[in-house]
C-alpha positions, 0 to 999 in steps of 0.5 A: 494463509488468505487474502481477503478485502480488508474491511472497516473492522480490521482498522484498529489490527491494520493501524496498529501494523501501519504504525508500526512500521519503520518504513512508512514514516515519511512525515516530519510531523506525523507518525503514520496516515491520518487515522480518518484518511486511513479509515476511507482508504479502506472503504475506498470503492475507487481503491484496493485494499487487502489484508493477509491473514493467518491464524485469524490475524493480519500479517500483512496487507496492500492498499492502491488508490486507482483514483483515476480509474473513472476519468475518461482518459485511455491512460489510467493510473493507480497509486501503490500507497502502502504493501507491508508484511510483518517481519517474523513473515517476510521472504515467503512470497506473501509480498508477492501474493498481495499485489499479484491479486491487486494488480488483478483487483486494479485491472478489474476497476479499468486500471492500465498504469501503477505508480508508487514511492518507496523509502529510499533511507531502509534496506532497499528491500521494497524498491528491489521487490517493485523491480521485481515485479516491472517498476522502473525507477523515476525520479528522485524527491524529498518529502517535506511537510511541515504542520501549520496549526 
């Protein structure tokens, strides 16, 4: 197994993984990340992304947004947007693996604080790992969103 910086020829494994993933559906009206915006997080110089691969194919893979890191501000907070491993590879640390190293990854770009959201309507399995690893729960919303063309 390895972990390594995803890069813009991982987009079409990487998409297809996001998609389908039940977990990450959040939007009434799209299926998954907008297919542009998903191609500049992984060139994002301001975020970590990271995939885990085996037998040359992508198991997993972490994105965070540290979009504040440059602000002058003492405080500095990245996003956690995306951490999934396929099924067939769960509970075998490899979700802890991942972000351990973009934790690191974030440190490195000046980061101090990490925030996330996690699907609060599947197994509960993400909000148990992100307590894991120190998150602490905050508040509650519902994500709405409605397309206007």
């Amino acid at each position: 197994m390895e972990i390594r910086e995803a890069n813009i020829s991982d987009f079409a494994e990487l998409y297809k993984l996001g998609e389908n993933t039940p977990e990450f559906k959040v939007s009434a009206t799209e299926k998954f990340m907008d297919k542009d915006e998903f191609t500049w997080a992984i060139t994002n110089p301001q975020g970590v992304f990271l995939t885990a691969k085996n037998e040359n194919k992508i198991i997993g893979f972490i994105y965070a947004n540290g979009k504040d890191a440059d602000k002058p501000f003492k405080n500095k907070y990245a996003c956690l947007v995306y951490l999934v491993v396929k099924r067939e590879f769960r509970r075998r640390g490899l979700a802890k693996k991942l972000y351990d190293e973009c934790e690191k990854r974030l440190k490195k770009l000046g980061v101090t604080n990490i925030y996330g959201w996690a699907d609060d309507e599947g197994s509960g399995a993400i909000i148990k790992f992100m307590k894991k690893q120190g998150f602490a729960e905050g508040q509650r919303y519902v994500w709405m969103d409605k397309k206007i063309l």
